[in-house]
Each structure stands twice: as C-alpha cells, then as structure tokens.
DODREN-610158 format. One record per residue (C-alpha): z, x, y. Coordinates in Angstrom, 3 decimals. Last residue first. Example, Ala and Ser with C-alpha at 12.3 -4.5 7.8 and 13.67 -1.06 7.14 Angstrom:
<recs>
<rec <7.140; 13.670; -1.060>>
<rec <7.800; 12.300; -4.500>>
</recs>
This chain:
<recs>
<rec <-9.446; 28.872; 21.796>>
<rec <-6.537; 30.584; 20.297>>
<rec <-3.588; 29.720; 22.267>>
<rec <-2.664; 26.388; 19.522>>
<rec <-4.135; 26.319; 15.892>>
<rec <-6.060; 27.849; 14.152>>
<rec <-7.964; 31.061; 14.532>>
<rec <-6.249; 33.881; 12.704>>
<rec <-4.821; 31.926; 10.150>>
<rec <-8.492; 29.803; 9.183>>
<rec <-10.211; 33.336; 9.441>>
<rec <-8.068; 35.387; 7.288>>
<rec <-7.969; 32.126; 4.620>>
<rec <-11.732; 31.591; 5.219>>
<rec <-12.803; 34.870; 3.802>>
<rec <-13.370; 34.215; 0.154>>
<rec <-14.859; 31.118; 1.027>>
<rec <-17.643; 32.222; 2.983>>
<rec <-17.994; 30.812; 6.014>>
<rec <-20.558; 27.546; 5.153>>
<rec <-23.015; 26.418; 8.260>>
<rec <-23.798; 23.175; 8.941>>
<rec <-26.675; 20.943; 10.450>>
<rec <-25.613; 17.452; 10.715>>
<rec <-26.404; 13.660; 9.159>>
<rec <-28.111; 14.187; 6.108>>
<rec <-26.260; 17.826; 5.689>>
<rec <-23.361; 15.567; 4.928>>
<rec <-24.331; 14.910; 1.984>>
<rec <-23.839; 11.690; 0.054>>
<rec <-21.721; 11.559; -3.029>>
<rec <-22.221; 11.541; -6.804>>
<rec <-19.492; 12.101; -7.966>>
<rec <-17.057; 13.118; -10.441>>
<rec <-14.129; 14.987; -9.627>>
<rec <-10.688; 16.554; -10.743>>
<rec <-10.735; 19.900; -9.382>>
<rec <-8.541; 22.625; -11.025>>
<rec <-5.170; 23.200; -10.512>>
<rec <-3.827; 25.895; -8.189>>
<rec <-1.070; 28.990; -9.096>>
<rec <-2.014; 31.658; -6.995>>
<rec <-5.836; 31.608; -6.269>>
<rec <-8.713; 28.423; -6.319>>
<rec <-11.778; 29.541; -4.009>>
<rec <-14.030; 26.621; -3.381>>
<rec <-18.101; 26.899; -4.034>>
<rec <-18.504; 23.285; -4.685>>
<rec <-15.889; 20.162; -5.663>>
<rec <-17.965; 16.914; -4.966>>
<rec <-15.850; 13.676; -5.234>>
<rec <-15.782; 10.062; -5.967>>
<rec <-12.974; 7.253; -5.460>>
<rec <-10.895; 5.870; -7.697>>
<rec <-9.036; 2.432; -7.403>>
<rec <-5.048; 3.288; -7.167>>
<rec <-3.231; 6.616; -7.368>>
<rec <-4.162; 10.311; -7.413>>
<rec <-7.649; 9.561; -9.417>>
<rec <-10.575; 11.144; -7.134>>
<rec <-8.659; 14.595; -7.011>>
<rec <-9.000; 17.928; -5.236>>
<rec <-6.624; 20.500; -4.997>>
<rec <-3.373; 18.924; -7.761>>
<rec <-1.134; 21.870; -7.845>>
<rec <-2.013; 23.870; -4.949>>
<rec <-0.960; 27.436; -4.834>>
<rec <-3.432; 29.026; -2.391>>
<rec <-6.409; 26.449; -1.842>>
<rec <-9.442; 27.890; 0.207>>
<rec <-11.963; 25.959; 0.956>>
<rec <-16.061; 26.176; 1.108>>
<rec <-16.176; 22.905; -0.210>>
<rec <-14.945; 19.213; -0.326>>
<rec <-17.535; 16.301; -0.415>>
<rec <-15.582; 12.819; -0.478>>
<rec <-17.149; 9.702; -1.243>>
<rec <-14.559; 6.960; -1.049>>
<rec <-15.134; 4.333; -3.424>>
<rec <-10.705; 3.778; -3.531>>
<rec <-9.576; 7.243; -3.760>>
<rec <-10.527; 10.947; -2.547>>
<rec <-7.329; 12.658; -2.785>>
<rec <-7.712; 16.122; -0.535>>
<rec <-4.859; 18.476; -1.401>>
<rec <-2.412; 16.867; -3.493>>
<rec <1.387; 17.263; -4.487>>
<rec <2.888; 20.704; -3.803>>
<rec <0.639; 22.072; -1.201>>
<rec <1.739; 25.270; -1.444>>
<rec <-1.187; 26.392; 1.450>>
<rec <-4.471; 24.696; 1.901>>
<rec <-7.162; 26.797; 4.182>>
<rec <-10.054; 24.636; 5.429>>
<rec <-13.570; 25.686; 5.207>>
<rec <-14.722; 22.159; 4.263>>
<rec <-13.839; 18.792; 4.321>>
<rec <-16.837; 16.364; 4.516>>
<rec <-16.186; 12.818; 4.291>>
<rec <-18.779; 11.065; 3.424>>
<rec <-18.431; 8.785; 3.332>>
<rec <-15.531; 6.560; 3.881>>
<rec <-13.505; 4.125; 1.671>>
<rec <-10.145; 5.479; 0.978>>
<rec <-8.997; 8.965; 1.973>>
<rec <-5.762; 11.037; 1.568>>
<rec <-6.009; 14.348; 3.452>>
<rec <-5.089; 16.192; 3.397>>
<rec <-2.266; 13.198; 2.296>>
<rec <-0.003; 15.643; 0.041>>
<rec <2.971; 18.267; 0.413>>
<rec <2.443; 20.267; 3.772>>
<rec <3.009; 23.262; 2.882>>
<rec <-0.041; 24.567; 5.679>>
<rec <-2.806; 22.609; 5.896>>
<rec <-4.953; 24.930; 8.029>>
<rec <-7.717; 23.691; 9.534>>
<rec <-11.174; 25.202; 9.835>>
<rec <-12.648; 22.262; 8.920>>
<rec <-12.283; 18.655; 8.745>>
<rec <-15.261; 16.276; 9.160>>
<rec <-15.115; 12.283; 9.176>>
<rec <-16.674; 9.090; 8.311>>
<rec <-14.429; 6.554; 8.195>>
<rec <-17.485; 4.118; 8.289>>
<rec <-19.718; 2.306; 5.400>>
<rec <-16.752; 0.293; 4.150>>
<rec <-13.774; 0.565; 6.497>>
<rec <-13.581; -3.271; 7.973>>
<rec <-14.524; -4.819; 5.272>>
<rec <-12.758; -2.714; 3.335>>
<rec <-9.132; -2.901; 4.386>>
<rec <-7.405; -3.873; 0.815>>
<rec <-7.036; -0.442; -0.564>>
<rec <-4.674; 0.207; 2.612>>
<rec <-4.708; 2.804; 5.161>>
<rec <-7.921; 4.897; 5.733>>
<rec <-8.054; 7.892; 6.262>>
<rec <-4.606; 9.453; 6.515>>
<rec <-3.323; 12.809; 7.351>>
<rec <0.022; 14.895; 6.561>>
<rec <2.437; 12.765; 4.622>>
<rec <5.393; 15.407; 4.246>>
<rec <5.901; 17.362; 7.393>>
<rec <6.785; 21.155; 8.021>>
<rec <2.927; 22.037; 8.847>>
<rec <-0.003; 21.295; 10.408>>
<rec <-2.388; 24.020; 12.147>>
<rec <-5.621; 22.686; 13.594>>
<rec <-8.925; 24.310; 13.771>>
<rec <-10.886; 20.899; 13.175>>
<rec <-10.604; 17.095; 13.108>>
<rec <-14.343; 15.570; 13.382>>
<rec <-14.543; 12.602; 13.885>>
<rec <-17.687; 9.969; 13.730>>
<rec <-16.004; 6.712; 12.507>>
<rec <-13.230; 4.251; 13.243>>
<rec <-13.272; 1.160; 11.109>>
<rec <-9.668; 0.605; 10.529>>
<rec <-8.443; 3.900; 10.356>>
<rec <-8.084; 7.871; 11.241>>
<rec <-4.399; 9.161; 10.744>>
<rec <-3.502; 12.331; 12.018>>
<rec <0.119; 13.389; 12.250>>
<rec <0.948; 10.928; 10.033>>
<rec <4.518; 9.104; 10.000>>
<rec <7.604; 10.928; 11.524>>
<rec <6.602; 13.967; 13.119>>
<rec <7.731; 17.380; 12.104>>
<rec <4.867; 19.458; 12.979>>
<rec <1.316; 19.658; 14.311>>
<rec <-0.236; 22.192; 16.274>>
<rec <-3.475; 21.855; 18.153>>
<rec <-7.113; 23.795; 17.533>>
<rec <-9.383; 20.607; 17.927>>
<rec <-9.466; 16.661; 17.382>>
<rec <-12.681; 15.626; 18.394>>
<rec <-13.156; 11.699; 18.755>>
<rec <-16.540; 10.555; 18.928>>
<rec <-15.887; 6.797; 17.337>>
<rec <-13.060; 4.079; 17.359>>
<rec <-13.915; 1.452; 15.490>>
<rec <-10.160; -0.096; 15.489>>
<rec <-7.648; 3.009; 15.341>>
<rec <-7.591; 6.745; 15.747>>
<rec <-3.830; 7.831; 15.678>>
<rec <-2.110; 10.836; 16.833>>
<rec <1.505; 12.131; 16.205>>
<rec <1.959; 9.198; 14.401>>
<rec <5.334; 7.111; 14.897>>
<rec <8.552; 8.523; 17.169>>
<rec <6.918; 11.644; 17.058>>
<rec <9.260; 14.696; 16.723>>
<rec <6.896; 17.516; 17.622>>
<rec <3.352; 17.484; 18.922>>
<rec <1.657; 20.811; 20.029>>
<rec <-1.694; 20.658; 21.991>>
<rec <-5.011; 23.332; 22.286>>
<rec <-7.753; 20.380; 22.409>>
<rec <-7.514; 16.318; 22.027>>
<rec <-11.118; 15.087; 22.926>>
<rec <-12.150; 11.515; 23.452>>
<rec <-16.072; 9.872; 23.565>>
<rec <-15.236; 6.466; 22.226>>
<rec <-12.523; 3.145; 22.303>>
<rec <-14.435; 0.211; 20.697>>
<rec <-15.421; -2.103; 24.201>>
<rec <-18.276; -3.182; 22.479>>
<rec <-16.267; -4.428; 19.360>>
<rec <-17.520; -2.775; 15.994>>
<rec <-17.612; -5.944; 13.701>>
<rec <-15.332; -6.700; 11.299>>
<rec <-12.610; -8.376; 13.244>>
<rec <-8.985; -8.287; 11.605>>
<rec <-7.062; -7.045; 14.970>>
<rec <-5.266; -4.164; 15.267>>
<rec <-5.144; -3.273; 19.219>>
<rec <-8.298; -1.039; 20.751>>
<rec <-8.104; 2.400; 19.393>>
<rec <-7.028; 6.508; 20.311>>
<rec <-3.064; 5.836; 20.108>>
<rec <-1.382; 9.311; 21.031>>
<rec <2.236; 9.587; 20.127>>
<rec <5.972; 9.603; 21.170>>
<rec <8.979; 12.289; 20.848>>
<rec <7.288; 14.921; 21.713>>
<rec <4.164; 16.311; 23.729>>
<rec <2.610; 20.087; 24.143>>
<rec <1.628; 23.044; 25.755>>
<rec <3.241; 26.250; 25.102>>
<rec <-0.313; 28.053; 24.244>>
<rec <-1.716; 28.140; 27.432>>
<rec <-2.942; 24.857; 29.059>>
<rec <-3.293; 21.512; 26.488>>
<rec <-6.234; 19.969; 27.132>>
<rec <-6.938; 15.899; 27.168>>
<rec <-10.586; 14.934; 27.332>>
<rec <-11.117; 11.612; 28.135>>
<rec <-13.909; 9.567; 27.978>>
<rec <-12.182; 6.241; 26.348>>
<rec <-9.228; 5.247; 27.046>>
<rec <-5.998; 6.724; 25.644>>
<rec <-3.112; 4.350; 24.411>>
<rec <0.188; 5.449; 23.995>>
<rec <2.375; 5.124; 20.831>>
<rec <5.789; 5.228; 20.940>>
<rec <9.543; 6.547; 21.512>>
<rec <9.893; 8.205; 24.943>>
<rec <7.815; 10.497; 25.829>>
<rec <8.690; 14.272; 26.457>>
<rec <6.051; 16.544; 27.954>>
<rec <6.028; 20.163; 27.393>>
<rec <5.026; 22.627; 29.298>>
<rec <1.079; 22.197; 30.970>>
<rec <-1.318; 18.939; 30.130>>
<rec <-4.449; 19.393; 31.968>>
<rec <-6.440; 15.741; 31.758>>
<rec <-10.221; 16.234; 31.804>>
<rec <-11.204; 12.507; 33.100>>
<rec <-14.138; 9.536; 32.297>>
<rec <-13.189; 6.667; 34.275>>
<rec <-10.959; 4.091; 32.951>>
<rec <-7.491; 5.569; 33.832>>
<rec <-4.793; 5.212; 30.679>>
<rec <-4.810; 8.768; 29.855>>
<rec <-3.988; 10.021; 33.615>>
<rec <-0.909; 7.072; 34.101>>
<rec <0.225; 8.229; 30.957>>
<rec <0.083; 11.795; 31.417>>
<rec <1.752; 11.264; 34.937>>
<rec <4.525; 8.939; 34.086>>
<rec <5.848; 11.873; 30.674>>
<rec <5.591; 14.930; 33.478>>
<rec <3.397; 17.695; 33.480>>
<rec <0.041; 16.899; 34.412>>
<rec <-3.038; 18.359; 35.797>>
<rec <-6.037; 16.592; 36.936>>
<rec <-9.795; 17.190; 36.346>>
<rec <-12.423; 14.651; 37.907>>
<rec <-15.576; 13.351; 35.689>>
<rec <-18.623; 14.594; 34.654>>
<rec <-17.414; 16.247; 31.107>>
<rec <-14.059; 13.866; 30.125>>
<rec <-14.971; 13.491; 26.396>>
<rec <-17.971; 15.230; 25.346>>
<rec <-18.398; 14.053; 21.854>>
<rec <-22.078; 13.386; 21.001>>
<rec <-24.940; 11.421; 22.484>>
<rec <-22.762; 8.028; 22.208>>
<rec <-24.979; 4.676; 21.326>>
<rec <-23.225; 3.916; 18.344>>
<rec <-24.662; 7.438; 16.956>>
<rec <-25.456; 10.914; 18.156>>
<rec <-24.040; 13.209; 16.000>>
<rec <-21.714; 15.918; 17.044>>
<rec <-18.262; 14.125; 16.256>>
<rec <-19.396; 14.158; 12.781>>
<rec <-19.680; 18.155; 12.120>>
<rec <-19.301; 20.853; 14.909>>
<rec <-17.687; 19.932; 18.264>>
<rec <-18.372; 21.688; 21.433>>
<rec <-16.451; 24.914; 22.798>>
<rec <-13.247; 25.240; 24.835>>
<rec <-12.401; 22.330; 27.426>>
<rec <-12.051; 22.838; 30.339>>
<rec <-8.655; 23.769; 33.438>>
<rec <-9.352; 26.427; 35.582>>
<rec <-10.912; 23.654; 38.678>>
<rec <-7.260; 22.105; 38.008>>
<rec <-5.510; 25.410; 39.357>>
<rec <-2.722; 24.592; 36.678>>
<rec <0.292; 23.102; 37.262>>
<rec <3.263; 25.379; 37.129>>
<rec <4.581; 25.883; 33.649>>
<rec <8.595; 24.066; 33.373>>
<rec <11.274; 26.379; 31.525>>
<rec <11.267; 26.612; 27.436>>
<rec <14.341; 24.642; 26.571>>
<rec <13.005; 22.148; 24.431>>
<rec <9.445; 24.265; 23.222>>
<rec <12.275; 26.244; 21.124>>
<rec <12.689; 22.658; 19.260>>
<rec <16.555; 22.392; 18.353>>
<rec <18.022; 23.588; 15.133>>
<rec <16.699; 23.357; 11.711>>
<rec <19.331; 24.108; 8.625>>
<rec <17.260; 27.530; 7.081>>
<rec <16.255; 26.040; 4.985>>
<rec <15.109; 22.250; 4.252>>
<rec <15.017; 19.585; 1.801>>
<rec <12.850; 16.546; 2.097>>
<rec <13.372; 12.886; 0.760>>
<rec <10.068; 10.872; 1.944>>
<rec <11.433; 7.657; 0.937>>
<rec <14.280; 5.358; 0.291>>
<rec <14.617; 1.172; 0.147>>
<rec <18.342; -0.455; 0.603>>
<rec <20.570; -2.346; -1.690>>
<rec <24.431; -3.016; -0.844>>
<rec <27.675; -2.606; -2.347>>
<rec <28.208; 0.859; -1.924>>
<rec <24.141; 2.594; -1.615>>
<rec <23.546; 6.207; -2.580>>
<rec <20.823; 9.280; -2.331>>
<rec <21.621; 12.713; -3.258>>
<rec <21.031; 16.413; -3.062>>
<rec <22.900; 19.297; -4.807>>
<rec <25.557; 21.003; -4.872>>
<rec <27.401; 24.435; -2.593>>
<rec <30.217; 24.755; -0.973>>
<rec <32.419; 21.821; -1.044>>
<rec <35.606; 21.143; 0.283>>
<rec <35.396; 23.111; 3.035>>
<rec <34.964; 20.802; 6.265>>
<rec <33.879; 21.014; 9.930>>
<rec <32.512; 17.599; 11.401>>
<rec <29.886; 16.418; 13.351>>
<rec <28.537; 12.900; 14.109>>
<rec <25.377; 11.358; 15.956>>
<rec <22.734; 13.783; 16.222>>
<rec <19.843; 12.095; 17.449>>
<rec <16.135; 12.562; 15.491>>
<rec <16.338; 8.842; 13.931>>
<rec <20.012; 9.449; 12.777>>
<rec <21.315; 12.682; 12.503>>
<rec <24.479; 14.159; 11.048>>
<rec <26.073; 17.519; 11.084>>
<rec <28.521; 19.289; 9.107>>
<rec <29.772; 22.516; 9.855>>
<rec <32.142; 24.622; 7.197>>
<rec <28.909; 26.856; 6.050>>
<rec <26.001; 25.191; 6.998>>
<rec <25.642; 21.647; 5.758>>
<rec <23.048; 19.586; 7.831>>
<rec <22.548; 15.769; 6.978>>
<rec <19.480; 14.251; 8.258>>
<rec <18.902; 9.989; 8.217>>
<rec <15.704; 8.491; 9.014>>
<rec <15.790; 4.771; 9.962>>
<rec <13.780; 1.483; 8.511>>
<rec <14.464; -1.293; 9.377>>
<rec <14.921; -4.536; 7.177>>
<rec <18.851; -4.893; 8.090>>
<rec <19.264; -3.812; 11.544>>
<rec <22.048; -1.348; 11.525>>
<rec <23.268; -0.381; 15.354>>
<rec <24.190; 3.021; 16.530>>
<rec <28.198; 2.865; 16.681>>
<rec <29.590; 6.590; 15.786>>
<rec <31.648; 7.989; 13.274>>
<rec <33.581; 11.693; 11.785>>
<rec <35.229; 12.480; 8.670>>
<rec <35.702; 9.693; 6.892>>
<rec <37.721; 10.491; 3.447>>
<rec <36.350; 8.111; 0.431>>
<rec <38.170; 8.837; -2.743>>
<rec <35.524; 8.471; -5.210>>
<rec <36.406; 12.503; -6.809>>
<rec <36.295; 13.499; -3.748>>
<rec <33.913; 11.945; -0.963>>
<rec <33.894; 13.331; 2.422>>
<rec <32.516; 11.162; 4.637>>
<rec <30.114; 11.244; 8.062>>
<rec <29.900; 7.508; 8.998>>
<rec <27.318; 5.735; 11.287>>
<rec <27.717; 2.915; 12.520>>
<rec <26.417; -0.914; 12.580>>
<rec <28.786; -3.381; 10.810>>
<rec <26.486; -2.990; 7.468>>
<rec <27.101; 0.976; 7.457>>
<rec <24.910; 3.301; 7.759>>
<rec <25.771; 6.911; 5.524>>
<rec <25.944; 10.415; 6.083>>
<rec <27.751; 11.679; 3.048>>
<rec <29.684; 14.893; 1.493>>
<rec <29.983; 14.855; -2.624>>
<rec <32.302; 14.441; -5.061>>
<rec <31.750; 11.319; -7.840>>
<rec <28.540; 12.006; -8.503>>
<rec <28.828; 15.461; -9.476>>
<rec <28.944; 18.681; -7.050>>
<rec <26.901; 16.462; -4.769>>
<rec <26.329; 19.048; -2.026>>
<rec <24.668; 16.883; 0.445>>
<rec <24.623; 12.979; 0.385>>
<rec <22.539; 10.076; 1.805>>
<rec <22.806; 6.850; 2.963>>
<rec <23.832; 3.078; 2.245>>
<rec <26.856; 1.359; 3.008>>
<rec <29.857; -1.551; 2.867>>
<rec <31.758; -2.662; 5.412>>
<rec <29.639; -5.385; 6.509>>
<rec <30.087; -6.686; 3.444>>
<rec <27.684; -7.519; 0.343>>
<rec <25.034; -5.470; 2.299>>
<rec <21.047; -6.473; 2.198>>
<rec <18.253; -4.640; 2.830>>
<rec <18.933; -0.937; 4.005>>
<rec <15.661; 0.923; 5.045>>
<rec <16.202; 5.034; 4.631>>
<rec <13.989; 7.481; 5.346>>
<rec <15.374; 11.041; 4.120>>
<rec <16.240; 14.382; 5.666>>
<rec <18.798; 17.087; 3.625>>
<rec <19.909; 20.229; 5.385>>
<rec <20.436; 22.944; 4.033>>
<rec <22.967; 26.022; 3.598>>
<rec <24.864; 25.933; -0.421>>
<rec <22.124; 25.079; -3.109>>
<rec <23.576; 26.130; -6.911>>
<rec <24.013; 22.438; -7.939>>
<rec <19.926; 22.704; -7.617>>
<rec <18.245; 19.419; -6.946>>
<rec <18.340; 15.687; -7.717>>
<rec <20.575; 12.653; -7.392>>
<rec <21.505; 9.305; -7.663>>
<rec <24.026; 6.538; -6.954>>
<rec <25.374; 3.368; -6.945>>
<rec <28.123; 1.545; -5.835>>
<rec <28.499; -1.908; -7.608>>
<rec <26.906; -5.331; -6.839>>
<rec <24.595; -5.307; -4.423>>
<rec <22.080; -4.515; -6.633>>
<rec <18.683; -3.451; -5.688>>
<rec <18.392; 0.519; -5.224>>
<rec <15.250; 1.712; -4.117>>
<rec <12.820; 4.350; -4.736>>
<rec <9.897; 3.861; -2.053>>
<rec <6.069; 3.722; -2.619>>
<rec <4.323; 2.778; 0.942>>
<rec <5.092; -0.070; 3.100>>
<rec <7.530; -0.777; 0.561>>
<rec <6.074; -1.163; -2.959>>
<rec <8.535; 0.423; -5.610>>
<rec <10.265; 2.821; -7.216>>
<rec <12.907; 1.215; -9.456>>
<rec <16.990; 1.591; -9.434>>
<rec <19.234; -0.888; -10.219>>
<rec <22.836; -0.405; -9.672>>
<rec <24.868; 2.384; -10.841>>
<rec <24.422; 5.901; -12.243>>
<rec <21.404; 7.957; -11.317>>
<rec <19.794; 11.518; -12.412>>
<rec <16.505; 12.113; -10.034>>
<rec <14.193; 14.086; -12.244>>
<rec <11.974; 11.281; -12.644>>
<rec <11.199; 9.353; -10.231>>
<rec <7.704; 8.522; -10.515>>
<rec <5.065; 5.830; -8.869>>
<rec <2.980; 8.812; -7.832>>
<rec <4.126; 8.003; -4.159>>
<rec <7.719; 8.746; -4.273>>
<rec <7.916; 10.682; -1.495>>
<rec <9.629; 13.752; -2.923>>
<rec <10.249; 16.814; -1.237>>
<rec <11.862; 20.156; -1.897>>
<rec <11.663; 23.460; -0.449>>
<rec <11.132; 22.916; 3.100>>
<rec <11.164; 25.710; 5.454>>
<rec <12.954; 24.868; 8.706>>
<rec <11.433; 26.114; 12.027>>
<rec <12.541; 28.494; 14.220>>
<rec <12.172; 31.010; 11.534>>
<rec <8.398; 30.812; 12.080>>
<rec <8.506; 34.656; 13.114>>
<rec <9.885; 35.778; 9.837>>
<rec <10.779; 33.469; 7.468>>
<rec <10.621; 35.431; 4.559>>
<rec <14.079; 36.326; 4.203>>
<rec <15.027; 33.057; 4.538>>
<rec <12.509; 31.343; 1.925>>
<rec <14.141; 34.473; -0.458>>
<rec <17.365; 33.623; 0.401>>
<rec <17.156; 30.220; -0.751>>
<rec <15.225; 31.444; -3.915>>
<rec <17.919; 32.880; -5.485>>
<rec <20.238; 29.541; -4.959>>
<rec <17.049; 27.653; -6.972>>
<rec <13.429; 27.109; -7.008>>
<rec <10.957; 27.122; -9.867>>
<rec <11.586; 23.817; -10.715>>
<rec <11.424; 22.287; -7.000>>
<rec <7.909; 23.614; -6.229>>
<rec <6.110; 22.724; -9.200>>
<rec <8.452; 19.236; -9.111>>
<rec <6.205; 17.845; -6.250>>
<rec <3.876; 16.074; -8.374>>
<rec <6.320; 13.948; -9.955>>
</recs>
C-alpha cells in the first residue's frame, strides 16, 4: 500500500509534531493517513469477521460481503488520541433494518471502540462500544439508500464526539471511555463498500471563508483577467485562436449562488466577477462557452457544488460542433464540493485553469475527460484531498480519448495530496512540468493506459512513487528529464518514447532547483 511511507513513520509523537507545525494553515486539518485502496492492497488493516476483499466499485473499494456476522477491521496507531477519521461508505445489503455499517475511532481492540454508523432503518447512530456491549450515545434520521454512497467523519477531541454525514454534522456526544486507539471500519449484519479512509489533525472545524462577511461588488470595469495562457490552451486548434474566454464581451459581478448561475449559463461571451464566497447547493453547474470567470481579491470562492465545463455524457466519437470552448477559471477557492470541484467533459477544448485553490472536495478537483483537449491547468494550489486530478476516466473510453486529452500543468503545487497528479490514460502528450509535489504518499504523475506523458522541470519533495507508467492497469509511456528528486522520493519509473510538446508550443523551463520557491510564492489564490 503505497500510502504506508507516511503511516509507518507516524505515531502519538508525531501528532504533535503535524500540530506544532501547522502554522498559518492550522485552519485546515493535516492528514496523516489515507488509504484509497487503489493499488488493489489492504494490507495493514487487521480484520475479524465477514469477508473482506478490495474490489471494483466505481473505483477500488475494501468491502465487507457477509451479512452474516459483525465484522470488523482496523489500522493505525493505538497511541492516536485528537482526530478525526473521514471515510466513503456505500452499504449494500442489511440482514435487518436494525443492523449497520460505519466507522470507528479509538479502537482500543476490536471489541471497544467509539462508532458513527448508518443504520438499515435510516439514521445515524453515535455508539460507544465496550467490550461488544453497544451503548448509543447520540441519533438522528438522515435516510439510508442502499447502493449510495455517503461520507461519514467522526471527530474525537478530548471528551467531544462529533459525527458527520455527507459534510452535516448530525450527532454529538461527550464521553471518556476511551482516550486514545486507532482507526476502524465495521459492518453488523450487513455488507457495504469503503474508500478513501483519511485521518486528520488537528480535528477540522468550519471553513474560515464561512463566516468571512459579504465583499461589495466590484467596480465591474476593475474586474480582468490576469495574463494569457502558456502551454495547450495557447494553440490555435478546432477552430479557436487560443484561450481568451470572455475578452469582447460585457463584465458582471456576482455574489450570490442565482446570480453566478444565471451569469455562467448566458450564451454570449462574459467576464463573470465572483466576490466572497458563494454557496451552491449540491451539484454540478454547467458553464457555456466564452466565459471567463474571476475570482476578486484573494477571499473569493464557491462551495458546496461544482463547475461542469462539457456538453452531457453521451457515447459519440466525434467532436460535436456545439463542444463547450474558450473558458477561463482564474484566482478561485472551492471547498466542500458536492462532486468535482471542476470538471471538463465531452470535447471540451481552450479551457485555462489558473492560480485557484483547491481543497477538501469530494471527488476530483480537476478532472479533464471524455475527449476534451487543449488545457492547460496552471499556478494552482491543491491540497487536503485524496484523489487530486483525473485525465481520463476509465481504460475502456478510447475512442473517445485516443489522440486528445492533451493537457499542460505547470506551476502548480500538489501539495500532500496522496495520488491522481495527476493520473492519466490515453492523451499525449501531456506535458507536466515545473510543478512542485509535496509528501505525496502514493503517486505523483501515473502515466497509464498508452498515455504519453512528458514530465520535467519538477520538483518532488518526499514522493514515494514520482513518476510511473505501471501504477495499475495497461501501461502507459513516460519521459522523466531534468527533475529534482530531494527528501525521501523514488526514482522514475519510465520508458517512452513520447511526443514533445515543443511540436505544438514554444516553452520555457525554470530551473528546477528553483521551482519549489517559485511554485510557493506564486500559486495559488491573491497572487496574480
């Protein structure tokens, strides 16, 4: 399991090490262990009951498929005490609608533990389990579909206990019994699917962007984008002279959820001025084409719902005229998206995505797909999230994907963010240089499935696996050049050849050396 380079070589010291270094991100959890399954292994996760397997489910999952017996497993430190513990979940079948599925905190073995678990007749139970004597300690009705998926959080700090489902805080208790123990996952008479397990400290609290009071609207003649796109989003192709989003059309500002969607769906071209930050409800919103959407100051931003950049999924394999083109995403924060925090779907093309900052979503926070092409993705900061960026979904979409997905990323700064920086399958090239990857504990960029992938100029600080053309599934090929490897990073696994970019845009290297001072200084959002 490619994320247990973090997890071995952390335990109760280290806890107050990640808080004492938290300095001015303390607002946001630091996550010290993850697992999402996706190398097909689970070891290190101790288990007694049921049948356990990781398996297909969407992506790789570890799931549980008796309904038979309670089950259980766990992993982790018996030393941690403060954290909070985040996993999806997808129950499948309960014997009763009594019995459960969920996940524990401070499993001091695995019959004593605390639990936030879903339960068949549609609530949510926080339980204190000693010794398998079951004491419920708080509840709430949500509704259980069986089939869907929903992610679970339980915080332990100090006495307080604290249970989320799907972002919401639903229960709350104050308890003693246990201190300190590690992490688990556990069905009663029932069989469910789990993924993307994450452990954080400090325990998060809310978003400081929540409470931060309303920015007046921008003077909208202040209001433009900053710069013009370097790499694939420059080249003039599919009939598009570049990527210059909303230039020639009207500027508006925005700071309400009905007003960004009423400015993002308009079919003219438009610079949309997005001040404070906008709350959506749970979703993904479609923007039309020649729009530039600019986030004003550096406290602008959207949560709770996502950016769709693409025509509806269909299975057509030719580029459909009305292919959504010419958009621009600049100087944004998304939190707590529902699904992506942006997605670039169905042929898409000229899409910059610039100097915004990505966190705690729920799926990708950049996903490029299904035929979409010319993008570059540059300057951003991502961080606190598991499965970072996506191109290209599924080994079985090539007719649609084979001789597109091409893409730049530079300058960003993939910071702990575990694997998928990104993940590619079938375009090239894709050219990722001058990026900064930080304790990236499974991959850095996995070029897979005939992908052509040409990686250099980067800086990877503690990366286990940096570059790879053999993560998981058909390979792909890869160029490794002129990278800087420091701290405790693997070496490239490539073989090539693959197509330069040079063939399709002039380029200019930083050196290596220096791109970890320029890549923090310059990413992300209030610095262009």
């Amino acid at each position: 399991m490619r994320k247990k380079a973090m997890l071995a070589a952390l335990g109760a010291a280290a806890l107050t090490v990640l808080l004492g270094i938290a300095g001015p991100r303390a607002a946001f959890a630091d996550t010290f262990f993850s697992d999402t399954f996706d190398d097909g292994d689970a070891s290190g996760w101790a288990k007694t009951g049921g049948s356990w397997s990781v398996v297909a489910d969407g992506s790789p999952a570890y799931r549980q498929a008796s309904t038979g017996a309670n089950a259980k497993t766990q992993a982790g430190d018996p030393a941690w005490t403060d954290y909070t513990v985040r996993a999806r979940v997808r129950p499948i079948t309960f014997a009763t609608p009594a019995r459960s599925v969920g996940i524990t905190a401070r499993s001091t073995s695995m019959s004593s533990y605390y639990a936030l678990v879903l339960t068949g007749g549609g609530a949510a139970q926080l339980q204190r389990v000693a010794n398998g004597t079951v004491t419920t300690l708080g509840t709430a009705a949500v509704g259980v579909t069986p089939g869907t998926w929903y992610t679970l959080a339980l915080r332990v700090t100090g006495s307080a206990l604290a249970g989320s489902v799907n972002g919401t805080q639903v229960v709350q208790a104050a308890d003693t019994a246990f201190g300190a123990g590690r992490i688990g996952l556990v069905t009663s008479y029932a069989s469910a699917s789990f993924d993307d397990v994450v452990v954080e400290t400090p325990a998060p609290g809310p978003d400081p962007t929540a409470s931060t009071p309303p920015t007046p609207p921008p003077d909208p003649g202040s209001c433009r984008v900053a710069g013009s796109p370097a790499g694939f989003a420059s080249v003039d192709a599919e009939g598009q002279r570049g990527t210059t989003g909303g230039t020639g059309g009207a500027t508006v500002a925005v700071d309400t959820a009905a007003e960004l969607l009423a400015a993002i769906a308009r079919p003219e071209p438009l610079t949309i001025c997005v001040s404070g930050t906008i709350t959506l409800p749970a979703g993904m919103y479609d923007v039309t084409s020649d729009k530039s959407i600019v986030g004003v100051g550096a406290t602008a931003g959207i949560t709770g719902g996502g950016l769709n950049i693409g025509l509806p999924v269909s299975t057509v394999t030719t580029p459909p005229a009305d292919a959504v083109h010419n958009v621009i995403i600049q100087n944004l924060s998304f939190r707590n998206a529902s699904d992506d925090s942006i997605n670039v779907q169905m042929f898409s093309h000229h899409v910059w995505i610039d100097h915004n900052d990505l966190a705690q979503g729920y799926d990708g926070l950049i996903d490029i797909k299904r035929g979409s092409s010319y993008v570059t993705v540059s300057w951003n900061h991502t961080h606190h999230h598991t499965k970072n960026m996506l191109l290209g979904h599924d080994d079985n979409n090539g007719a649609q994907d084979t001789g597109r997905l091409k893409v730049s990323y530079h300058h960003n700064w993939f910071d702990a963010t575990p694997q998928r920086n990104p993940r590619v399958r079938f375009g090239e090239p894709v050219h990722v240089y001058n990026n900064y990857y930080f304790s990236n504990t499974d991959t850095g960029v996995a070029c897979q499935n005939t992908a052509g992938c040409l990686v250099e100029g980067n800086y990877f600080e503690d990366v286990e696996e940096p570059v790879t053309n053999t993560y998981a599934g058909p390979a792909g090929r890869c160029v490794a050049r002129t990278n800087v490897f420091v701290g405790e990073s693997g070496a490239p696994d490539c073989s090539g050849p693959v197509q330069e970019a040079s063939a399709y845009y002039a380029y200019t290297l930083d050196d290596p050396n220096a791109v970890k001072a320029i890549v923090t200084a310059g990413a992300g959002v209030g610095r262009v």
